[in-house]
Residue, then its C-alpha position, 0 to 999 in steps of 0.5 A: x136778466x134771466x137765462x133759460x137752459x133748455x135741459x133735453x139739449x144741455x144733456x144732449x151736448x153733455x153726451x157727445x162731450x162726454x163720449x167724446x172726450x172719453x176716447x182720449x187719454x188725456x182729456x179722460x184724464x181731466x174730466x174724469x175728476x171734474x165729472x165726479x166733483x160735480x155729479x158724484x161717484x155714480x158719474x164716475x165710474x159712468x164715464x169708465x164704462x164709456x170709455x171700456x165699452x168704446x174701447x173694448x165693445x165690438x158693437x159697430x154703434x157703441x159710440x151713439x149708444x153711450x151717448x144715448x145713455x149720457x144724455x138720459x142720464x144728465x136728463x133725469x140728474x137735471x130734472x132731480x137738481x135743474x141747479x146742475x144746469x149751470x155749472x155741468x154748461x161750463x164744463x160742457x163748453x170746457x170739454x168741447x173747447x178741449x175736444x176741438x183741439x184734438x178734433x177740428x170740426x169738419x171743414x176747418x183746415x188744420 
Protein backbone atom coordinates (compact mmCIF):
# COMPACT_ATOMS: atom_id res chain seq x y z
CA UNK A 1 0.00 0.00 0.00
CA UNK A 2 1.10 3.23 -0.76
CA UNK A 3 0.70 6.17 1.52
CA UNK A 4 0.48 9.78 0.19
CA UNK A 5 1.87 12.54 2.46
CA UNK A 6 0.14 15.91 1.80
CA UNK A 7 3.24 18.20 1.91
CA UNK A 8 1.61 21.80 2.53
CA UNK A 9 -0.13 20.02 5.83
CA UNK A 10 3.22 18.12 6.92
CA UNK A 11 5.05 21.67 7.00
CA UNK A 12 2.19 23.17 8.78
CA UNK A 13 2.33 20.41 11.41
CA UNK A 14 6.22 20.61 11.54
CA UNK A 15 5.59 24.45 12.38
CA UNK A 16 3.36 24.51 15.19
CA UNK A 17 5.71 21.62 16.49
CA UNK A 18 8.51 22.98 16.13
CA UNK A 19 7.71 26.56 17.71
CA UNK A 20 6.28 25.00 19.87
CA UNK A 21 8.66 22.98 21.16
CA UNK A 22 11.04 25.65 20.96
CA UNK A 23 9.61 27.45 23.87
CA UNK A 24 10.64 24.75 26.42
CA UNK A 25 14.13 24.07 27.80
CA UNK A 26 13.89 20.68 27.62
CA UNK A 27 12.07 19.75 24.52
CA UNK A 28 14.49 22.45 22.59
CA UNK A 29 17.12 20.60 24.01
CA UNK A 30 16.18 17.05 22.37
CA UNK A 31 15.04 18.57 19.26
CA UNK A 32 17.45 20.65 18.67
CA UNK A 33 19.89 17.93 17.59
CA UNK A 34 17.25 15.71 15.76
CA UNK A 35 16.44 18.83 13.98
CA UNK A 36 19.88 19.02 12.60
CA UNK A 37 20.72 15.36 11.98
CA UNK A 38 17.68 15.57 9.63
CA UNK A 39 17.59 18.70 7.97
CA UNK A 40 21.09 20.17 8.38
CA UNK A 41 23.06 22.99 10.00
CA UNK A 42 20.70 25.64 8.23
CA UNK A 43 17.73 23.86 10.29
CA UNK A 44 19.54 24.61 13.01
CA UNK A 45 20.61 27.54 13.87
CA UNK A 46 16.80 28.09 12.29
CA UNK A 47 15.08 26.53 15.17
CA UNK A 48 17.67 29.24 17.66
CA UNK A 49 16.40 32.02 16.01
CA UNK A 50 12.94 30.84 16.79
CA UNK A 51 13.49 30.37 20.23
CA UNK A 52 15.56 34.09 20.80
CA UNK A 53 13.01 35.76 18.71
CA UNK A 54 9.83 33.97 21.14
CA UNK A 55 12.13 34.79 23.86
CA UNK A 56 13.55 38.02 23.44
CA UNK A 57 10.90 39.44 20.12
CA UNK A 58 8.61 42.21 21.47
CA UNK A 59 6.49 41.64 18.78
CA UNK A 60 2.77 40.42 20.02
CA UNK A 61 2.71 37.74 17.06
CA UNK A 62 6.21 36.40 17.20
CA UNK A 63 4.75 33.16 17.68
CA UNK A 64 2.64 32.62 14.35
CA UNK A 65 5.16 34.59 12.37
CA UNK A 66 7.88 31.91 13.42
CA UNK A 67 5.55 29.38 12.61
CA UNK A 68 4.79 31.03 9.02
CA UNK A 69 8.49 30.84 8.34
CA UNK A 70 8.69 26.99 9.46
CA UNK A 71 6.13 25.99 7.44
CA UNK A 72 7.77 27.82 4.29
CA UNK A 73 10.72 26.49 5.00
CA UNK A 74 9.67 22.62 5.37
CA UNK A 75 7.73 23.36 2.30
CA UNK A 76 10.34 24.29 -0.03
CA UNK A 77 12.99 21.33 1.78
CA UNK A 78 10.02 19.07 1.12
CA UNK A 79 9.66 20.11 -2.66
CA UNK A 80 13.54 19.88 -3.03
CA UNK A 81 14.02 16.03 -1.43
CA UNK A 82 9.81 14.84 -0.97
CA UNK A 83 12.10 11.63 0.81
CA UNK A 84 12.26 14.33 4.21
CA UNK A 85 8.56 13.53 4.22
CA UNK A 86 8.87 10.22 6.11
CA UNK A 87 10.91 10.68 8.54
CA UNK A 88 10.72 14.68 9.31
CA UNK A 89 6.39 12.90 10.23
CA UNK A 90 7.97 10.83 12.76
CA UNK A 91 9.76 13.45 14.29
CA UNK A 92 6.74 15.70 13.86
CA UNK A 93 4.57 13.05 15.88
CA UNK A 94 7.58 12.79 18.52
CA UNK A 95 7.64 16.12 19.21
CA UNK A 96 3.62 16.54 19.62
CA UNK A 97 3.58 13.43 21.88
CA UNK A 98 6.38 15.46 23.71
CA UNK A 99 4.65 18.49 23.72
CA UNK A 100 1.27 17.31 24.77
CA UNK A 101 3.03 16.36 28.04
CA UNK A 102 4.05 19.73 28.98
CA UNK A 103 0.92 21.16 27.28
CA UNK A 104 -2.77 19.02 27.50
CA UNK A 105 -4.90 20.14 24.48
CA UNK A 106 -7.45 22.14 25.63
CA UNK A 107 -10.51 20.73 27.32
CA UNK A 108 -8.60 17.60 28.85
CA UNK A 109 -8.34 17.81 32.56
CA UNK A 110 -5.08 17.30 34.05
Amino acid sequence: MTRVTHHPRLAWDGAMMFVGAAHFDDLYGWLAPMLGDLLGADALRALAETRYQLTYSTRTDAQPVEAGRWRVRLEGLLDHDPALADPLAELIYETRIRLRELVPPLGVAG
